[in-house]
Each structure stands twice: as C-alpha cells, then as structure tokens.
N, C-alpha and C positions, 0 to 999 in steps of 0.2 A: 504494500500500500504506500504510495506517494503523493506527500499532500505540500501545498506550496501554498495556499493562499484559501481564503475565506469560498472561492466559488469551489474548489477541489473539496474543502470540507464540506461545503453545503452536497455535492454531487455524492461523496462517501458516504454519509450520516442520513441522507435527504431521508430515502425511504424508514428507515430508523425514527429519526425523528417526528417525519408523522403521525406512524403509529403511536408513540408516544404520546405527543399532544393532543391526539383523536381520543387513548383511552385513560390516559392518568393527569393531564392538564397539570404540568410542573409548573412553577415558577422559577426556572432556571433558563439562563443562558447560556450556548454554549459558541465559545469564538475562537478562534484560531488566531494566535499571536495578537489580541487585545483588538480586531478587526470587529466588522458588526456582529456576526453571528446568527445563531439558529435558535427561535424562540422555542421550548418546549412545552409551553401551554400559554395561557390567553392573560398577557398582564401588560402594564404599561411600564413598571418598575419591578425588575427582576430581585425577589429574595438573594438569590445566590450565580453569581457567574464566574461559569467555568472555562479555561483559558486551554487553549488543547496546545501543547508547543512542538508534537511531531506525532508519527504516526502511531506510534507507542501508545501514546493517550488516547488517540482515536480509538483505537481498538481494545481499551479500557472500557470505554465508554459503549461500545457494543456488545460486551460482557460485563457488566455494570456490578459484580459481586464484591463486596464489603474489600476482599485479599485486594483483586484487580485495581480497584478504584485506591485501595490505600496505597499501593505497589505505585500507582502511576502517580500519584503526589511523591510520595519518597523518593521515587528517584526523577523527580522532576521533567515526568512527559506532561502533567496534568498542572494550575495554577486554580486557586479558589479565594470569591472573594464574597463576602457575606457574613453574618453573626457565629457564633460557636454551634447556635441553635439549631439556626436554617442550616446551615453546611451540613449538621449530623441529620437531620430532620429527611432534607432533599440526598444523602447518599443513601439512609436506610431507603427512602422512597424509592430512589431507581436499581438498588438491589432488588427488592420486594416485585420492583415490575420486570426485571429480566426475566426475557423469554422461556430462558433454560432455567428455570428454576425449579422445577422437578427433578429435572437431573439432576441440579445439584444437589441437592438433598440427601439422593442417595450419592452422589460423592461423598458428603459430608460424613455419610455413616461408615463409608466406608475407608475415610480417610482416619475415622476415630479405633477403628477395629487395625488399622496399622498403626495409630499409633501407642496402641497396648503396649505394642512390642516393645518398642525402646526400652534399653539396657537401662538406663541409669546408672553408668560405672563411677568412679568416684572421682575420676578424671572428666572424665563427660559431664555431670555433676560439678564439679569445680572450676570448668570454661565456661558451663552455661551461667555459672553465678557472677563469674569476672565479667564475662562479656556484657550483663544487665548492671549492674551495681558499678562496677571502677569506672563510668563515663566519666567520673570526677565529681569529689565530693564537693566541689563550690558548684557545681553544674545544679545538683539536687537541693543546695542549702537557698539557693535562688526562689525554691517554691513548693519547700517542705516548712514544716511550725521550725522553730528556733533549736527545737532539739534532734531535727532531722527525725522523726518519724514516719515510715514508709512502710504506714499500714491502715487498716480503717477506724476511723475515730468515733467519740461515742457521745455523740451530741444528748446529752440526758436531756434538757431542755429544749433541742433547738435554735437556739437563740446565742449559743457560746460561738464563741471565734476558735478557730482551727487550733491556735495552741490551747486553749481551755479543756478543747473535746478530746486534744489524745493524751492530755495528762487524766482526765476523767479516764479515756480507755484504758489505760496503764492500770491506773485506781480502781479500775471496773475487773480487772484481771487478778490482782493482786489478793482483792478484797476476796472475790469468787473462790484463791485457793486457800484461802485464812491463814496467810504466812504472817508468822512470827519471828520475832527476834531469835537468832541463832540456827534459824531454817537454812538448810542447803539449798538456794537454787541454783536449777541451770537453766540458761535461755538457750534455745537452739534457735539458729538464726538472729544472734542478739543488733543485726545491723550497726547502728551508731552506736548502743551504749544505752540510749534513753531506760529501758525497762530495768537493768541490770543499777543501775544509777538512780532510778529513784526506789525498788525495792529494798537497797543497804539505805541510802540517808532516810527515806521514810518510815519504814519497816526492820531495821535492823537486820535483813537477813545478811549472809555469806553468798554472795554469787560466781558463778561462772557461767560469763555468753564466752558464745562460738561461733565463727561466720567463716565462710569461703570467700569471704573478699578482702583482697588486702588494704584498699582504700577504706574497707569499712573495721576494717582491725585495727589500720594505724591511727585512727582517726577517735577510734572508742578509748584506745587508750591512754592518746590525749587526755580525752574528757574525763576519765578515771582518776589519770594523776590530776589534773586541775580541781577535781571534784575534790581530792585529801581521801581518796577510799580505796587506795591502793590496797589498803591494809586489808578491807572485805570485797572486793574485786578481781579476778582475772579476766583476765579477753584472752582467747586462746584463736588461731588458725586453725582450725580444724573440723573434718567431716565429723556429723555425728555416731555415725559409724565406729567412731575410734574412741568417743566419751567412754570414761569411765566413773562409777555411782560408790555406792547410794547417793542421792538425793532426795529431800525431804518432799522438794519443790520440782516442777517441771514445765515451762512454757516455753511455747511453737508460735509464734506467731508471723502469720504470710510466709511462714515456710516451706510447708507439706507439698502447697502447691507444684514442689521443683521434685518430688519424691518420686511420681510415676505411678499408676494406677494398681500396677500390678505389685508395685513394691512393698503399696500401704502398709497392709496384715505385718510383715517384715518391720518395718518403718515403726509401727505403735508395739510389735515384740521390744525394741529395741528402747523405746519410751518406758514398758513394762519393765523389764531389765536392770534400769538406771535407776527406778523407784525404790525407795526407800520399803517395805513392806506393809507400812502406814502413809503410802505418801501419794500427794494428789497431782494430777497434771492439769492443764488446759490447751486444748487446740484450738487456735484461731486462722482459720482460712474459708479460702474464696473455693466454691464449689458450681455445678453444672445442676442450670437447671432443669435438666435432660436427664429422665430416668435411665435412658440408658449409656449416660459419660460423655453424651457424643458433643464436640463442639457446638460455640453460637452459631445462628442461622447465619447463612450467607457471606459465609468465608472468611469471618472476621476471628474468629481461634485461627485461622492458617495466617494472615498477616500476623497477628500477635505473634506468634510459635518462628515462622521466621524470622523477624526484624524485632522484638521487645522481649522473648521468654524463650528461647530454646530449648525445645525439652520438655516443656512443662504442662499438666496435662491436671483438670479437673475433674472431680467424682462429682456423684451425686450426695447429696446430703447422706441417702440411704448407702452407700456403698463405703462412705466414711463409718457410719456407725457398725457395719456389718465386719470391714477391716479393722477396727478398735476391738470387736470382742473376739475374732481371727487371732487380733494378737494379745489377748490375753488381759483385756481392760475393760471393766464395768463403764456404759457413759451412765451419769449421775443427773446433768445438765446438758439443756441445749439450747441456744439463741440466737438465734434469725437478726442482722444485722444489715440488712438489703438497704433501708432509705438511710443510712449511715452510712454504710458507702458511697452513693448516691451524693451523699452531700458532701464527705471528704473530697470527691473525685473533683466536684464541681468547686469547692475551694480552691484545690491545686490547679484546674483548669483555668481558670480565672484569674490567678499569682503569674500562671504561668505566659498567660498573653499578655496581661500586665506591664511584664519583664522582657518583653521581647528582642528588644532592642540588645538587652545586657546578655542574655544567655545566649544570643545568637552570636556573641562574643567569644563565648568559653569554649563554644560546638562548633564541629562545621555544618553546613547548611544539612544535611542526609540524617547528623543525629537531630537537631530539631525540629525536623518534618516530623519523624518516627516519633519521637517524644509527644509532638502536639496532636499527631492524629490517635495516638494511645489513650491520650488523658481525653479527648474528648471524646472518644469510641465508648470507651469503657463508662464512666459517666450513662452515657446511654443505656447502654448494656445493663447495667443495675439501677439503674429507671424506670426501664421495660421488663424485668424478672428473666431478662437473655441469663443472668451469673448470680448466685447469691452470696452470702457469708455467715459461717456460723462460730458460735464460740463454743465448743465442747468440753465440758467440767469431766474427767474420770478418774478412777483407781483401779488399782489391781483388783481384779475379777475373783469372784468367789470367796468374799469377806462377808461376816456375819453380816446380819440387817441392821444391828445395834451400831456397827462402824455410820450410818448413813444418818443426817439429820433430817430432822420432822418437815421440815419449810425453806424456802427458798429466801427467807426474811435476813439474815447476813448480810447477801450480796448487794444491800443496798446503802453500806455506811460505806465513808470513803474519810483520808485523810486528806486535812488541811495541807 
C-alpha cells in the first residue's frame, strides 16, 4: 500500500470509511499528514483527529483492534488529537466496530490458551521486571504520590488526593494482617520501599522487601537509610523463589501479576512455606474479568504483554482463590477494588499529561507513547469491568476454626 497524499488516503480508506459513517457515525477525523481528511460520521467539530503518517497506520486503521491501533501510535505511523476521554472512548468504538471481530475473539482465546505456557524462568522473570520498572526512577517519580507507589490506592472517602489514598492503602493492608511490633515481615515485590517503610516506623514491625529491579533496590535503600530504619529494614535483590522464612507477616502487592497462571498453586506453596505457622498473608493484585483467564477484549492484553508487561498474565478472581488453597492456604478475606483502581489510574493519567513537557525529557518519544497509551487504556479497562482487583486476606490451610475471628470489624482502624 502506497499512500502520498490526502486523495490516495481518501481512494485507500474510501470504501472503509463509508461503511463506517453509514453504521457507527464516529466523531472522528481521519487525515493524512494534518491535510483535510475523511469525516467518519456527521459532525461539524470533530471529538478526536487522527493523523495517518504512512501506510503502517493506514492499515491500523482497517484492523482497528485495541494491539493495532496502540502499535501504530507507538511507533508512530498513527498521530491523535482530542481529550484522554474521546481518544479512549473513539479507539474502544472502532475496535468494537471492526469487521473481524468475531474472529478475533476466538484469537483472543486462543492466544490466552498459548499463553499458559510460558515458562516463567527466573531469568525471564527478572528481564521482564527490569524491562517494566528500570525506565528510570525520576521517569515514575514524575506521576506516582511522593512515595512512588505503583499500585492501586484506597480512596476510603473518595474525596483524598493520591498521596492520602495509598498511605490509606498501605494502612488498609497493614491493618487487614494485625501486625504488630516485633512481627517479621516480608514484602515480595516491595518496589520503592513505601510498605516496608511505613510498616517498621508505624507499626514497629522487622521487614524484608524484595524486588527484581535494580532501580527499585537502589533507590529503596536510599529511602531506608534516610528513613534511620536500617536497623528494622532490609531490601534485598532477589526472586522470591530464593526467600527464606519464617515470617510472621506476608505481603504481595501488584506482584502475582508477573507469576504466570500456571505457576500460581506453586507461587502461594511458596507464600505457605515462608509463613510462620501462625502467620497471615495478603495478596493484592489485578485479575481477568474472564472466567476463563483469557485477555481484555480486543487486543488490548496483547499490546500491554508486548510493549508495558512481558510475561505477564491475569487469573480470574476464581482461579486465584482455587491456586491459594492448591497451595496450601485458607482465603479468610476478599475485596473487590475495581472503582479504586479506576481512580488511581485516572490520577496518574492526568499527572501524567500534566507533565508532558518534562517527562518527554527523561524518555524518548516510543517510551512515552507506551507509557501514555497504558495509563489511559487501563483506566478504561477498570471503568468498564474489562480487569478487576482484589485484596486476598489468608493463612495456612487447615487450622482450627478458633484461629479465625468473629467479624471483619478490625480492618477498619488505621494509624495516624
């Protein structure tokens, strides 16, 4: 396909775009190198115009699926100009209206039954973490809260600002496994520091986080020693694979996600293992809201999985809890976290255009597409119930009934 000018796109696209206008009446333009363009429904002021800059993007745009259409902004065959809103609003729309969309579907299923397979080696596992995380930690301090938390937050109210809601979520964690002064924990996947840093100065416990990213190791350990709690602190580089226990305490948080579907049962043995015999965990991750694993509709897990999470692969709520007692742990608690994400996504998204100017600084232009089409995809994505999140309270399986309390009334005090 060879396109050179606005009448070549109109000749390429024509029949295409009639139908379009005829059955879905978009409010989208679409132009070739900022030229008039091809109106795709009936308006005088287009919501969103899309800028086609070779033939790459053309041919996006005649397979309209969530991957296509991200692929061709990232690597810049495609240009978009409109709200956060209308852009996610008008790409879900022309996914939803491509042609093939029954076939994809079953792609879809079929690309989730390949992706079972994936090994998860601990090396593979440890690129996929470097590759997502080391973009650089001023890259994420740009349009994460002050503590760099990169996870979902826990707006009790509503109404808290992003740093309020993920000290509340820390607090909402904490609280959940009743840790106490002189409690062992350990964070798997402790990222920057934040949960491990306020469970010793808040809570008095003894921690050890762990991450596979060296930016987010050297950077926690900063914040350790700055903090004065080297003394109840380690950060360690290391797979969880390699911990060693007891611990009292146990928290996961946005971790699991990188574990691999088949590994779970394995994964919460290995939670089970580290536990103290009396001792409680919490999982906090992002799950599929597809009974049966398979990615979000319309290609948007296959961008992510290429360009934002390699490797990485969601359950369903039910296949989390079925791998939990697989490996050898009672769940206790569970809570649905969907318009929380939902709002974190939408604070970071909103930081993150914000900023544009400055973080287009730190990245070259291919990481801040990826970044910007992520944060506002996803958003979506747990808006519409495409992903959810839950937080999973457990213990070792097969403890008296008397180990369990009466009510869920605990997890509602929080420290100052």
């Amino acid at each position: 396909m060879k396109l050179s000018s606005n009448s070549a796109l109109t000749a390429t696209l024509g029949p295409w775009s009639e139908r379009m206008r005829a059955r879905f009446d978009l409010p989208l333009l679409v132009r070739w190198k900022g030229g008039s363009g091809i109106k795709l429904g009936n308006f005088d002021t287009p919501a969103v115009t899309l800028d086609v800059r070779d033939a790459s993007g053309a041919a996006a745009l005649l397979s309209p699926t969530l991957d296509n259409l991200g692929r061709a902004y990232v690597e810049g065959h495609i240009d978009v100009q409109g709200t956060v809103q209308d852009v996610l609003n008008l790409a879900h729309r022309l996914s939803d209206a491509d042609l093939g969309a029954e076939s994809s579907g079953l792609m879809q299923r079929l690309a989730g039954k390949i992706a079972s397979a994936v090994s998860h080696t601990r090396t593979q596992d440890k690129a996929a973490i470097q590759y997502h995380y080391d973009v650089s930690n001023a890259f994420y301090a740009q349009w994460l809260d002050p503590a760099m938390v990169y996870s979902c937050a826990y707006f009790e109210h509503g109404d808290e600002t992003l740093e309020q809601a993920q000290i509340k979520k820390i607090d909402h964690i904490l609280t959940k496994l009743r840790v106490q002064p002189g409690h062992m924990l350990l964070d798997i996947g402790c990222g920057w520091g934040a949960l491990v840093i306020r469970a010793a100065r808040q809570y008095g416990a003894r921690c050890v986080g762990i991450t596979l990213s060296q930016n987010q190791y050297d950077l926690a350990c900063e914040r350790v020693q700055a903090a004065g709690l080297a003394g109840q602190i380690e950060i360690r580089l290391q797979d969880y694979r390699d911990a060693q226990g007891p611990f009292d305490r146990i928290t996961s948080v946005g971790m699991f996600e990188h574990v691999g579907l088949k590994n779970l049962p394995a994964y919460f043995k290995s939670v089970h293992d580290l536990l103290a015999p009396d001792g409680w965990a919490l999982n906090h991750g992002i799950t599929s809201t597809d009974a049966w694993n398979n990615e979000t509709s319309n290609g948007g897990g296959r961008f992510i999985d290429q360009y934002v999470f390699p490797n990485g692969e969601l359950p369903h709520i039910g296949a989390v809890l079925a791998a939990m007692q697989e490996g050898g742990l009672e769940t206790v608690d569970v809570e649905g976290l969907r318009r929380h994400y939902a709002r974190t996504l939408q604070c970071w998204s909103e930081t993150f255009e914000a900023k544009t100017d400055l973080i287009r600084s730190l990245v070259d232009d291919k990481h801040w597409r990826i970044w910007r089409v992520y944060l506002m995809g996803c958003q979506w994505v747990f808006e519409h119930d495409e992903a959810s999140i839950f937080q999973v309270l457990c213990h070792r399986a097969g403890q008296s009934a008397q180990t369990l309390p009466w009510s869920r009334g605990w997890m509602y005090g929080a420290k100052d």
